[in-house]
C-alpha positions in Angstrom: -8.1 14.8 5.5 -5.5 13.0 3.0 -1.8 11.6 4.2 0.1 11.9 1.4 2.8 8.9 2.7 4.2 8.2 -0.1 6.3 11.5 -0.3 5.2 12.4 -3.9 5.2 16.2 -3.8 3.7 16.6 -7.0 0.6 15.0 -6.5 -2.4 16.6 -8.3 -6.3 15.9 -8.7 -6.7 14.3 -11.4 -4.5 11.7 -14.1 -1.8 9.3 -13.1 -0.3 11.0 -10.7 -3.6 12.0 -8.4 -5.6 11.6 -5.5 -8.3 10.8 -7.4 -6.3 7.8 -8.8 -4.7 6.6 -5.1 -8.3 6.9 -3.6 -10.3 5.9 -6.2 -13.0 9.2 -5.9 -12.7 12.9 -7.3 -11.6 14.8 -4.2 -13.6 18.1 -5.3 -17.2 16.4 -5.7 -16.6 14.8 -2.7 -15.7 18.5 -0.5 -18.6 20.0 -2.6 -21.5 17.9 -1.5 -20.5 17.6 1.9 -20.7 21.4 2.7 -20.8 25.0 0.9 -17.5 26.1 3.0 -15.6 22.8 2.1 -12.0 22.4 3.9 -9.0 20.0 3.0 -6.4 19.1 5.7 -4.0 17.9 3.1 -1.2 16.4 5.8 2.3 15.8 3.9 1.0 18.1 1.2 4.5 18.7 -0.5 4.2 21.4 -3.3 0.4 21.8 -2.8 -0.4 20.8 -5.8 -3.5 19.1 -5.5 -4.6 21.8 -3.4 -3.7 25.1 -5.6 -5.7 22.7 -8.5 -8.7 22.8 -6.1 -8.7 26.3 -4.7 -9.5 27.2 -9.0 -12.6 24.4 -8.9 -14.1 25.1 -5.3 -16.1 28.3 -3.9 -14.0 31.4 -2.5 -15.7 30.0 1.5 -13.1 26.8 1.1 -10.5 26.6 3.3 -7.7 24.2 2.4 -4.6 23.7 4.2 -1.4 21.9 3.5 1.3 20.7 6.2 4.5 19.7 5.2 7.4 18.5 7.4 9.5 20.5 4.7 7.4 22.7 3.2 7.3 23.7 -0.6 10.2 23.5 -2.6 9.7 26.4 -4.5 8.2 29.1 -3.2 5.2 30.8 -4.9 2.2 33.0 -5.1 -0.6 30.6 -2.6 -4.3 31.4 -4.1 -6.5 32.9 -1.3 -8.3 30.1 -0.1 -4.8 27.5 0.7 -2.8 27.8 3.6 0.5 26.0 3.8 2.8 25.4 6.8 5.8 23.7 7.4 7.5 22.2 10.5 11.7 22.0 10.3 
């Protein structure tokens, strides 16, 4: 599970502007050798970045979800394996 507290919505994987930068590990070798179904409980997920960039990179079994308190600011096409919710 990741906070994202900082309220940057465009947070990816990898690069300045990552997880992988703010915790210091790659998120997706991390879910990978922990399971063959890996899930993400991305809490304050914004766009979903982060976790549309690793629904590409982990098995179709994943399940990652993204909560937002606002949801995504604009709307698109979620790959299969994310789920995103919002609370107003």
């Amino acid at each position: 599970m990741v906070a994202n507290n900082t309220m940057n919505r465009e947070r990816g994987l990898a690069g300045v502007n990552s997880y992988a930068r703010k915790l210091g590990f790659d998120p997706i070798r991390h879910l990978v050798a922990q399971s063959a179904a890996p899930s993400w409980l991305d809490v304050c997920s914004g766009e979903g970045r982060a976790l549309r960039e690793a629904a590409a990179r982990l098995p179709d079994t994943s399940v990652l979800t993204g909560i937002d308190l606002v949801g995504p600011l604009t709307p698109s096409t979620l790959p299969p394996a994310v789920e995103h919710g919002h609370r107003l």
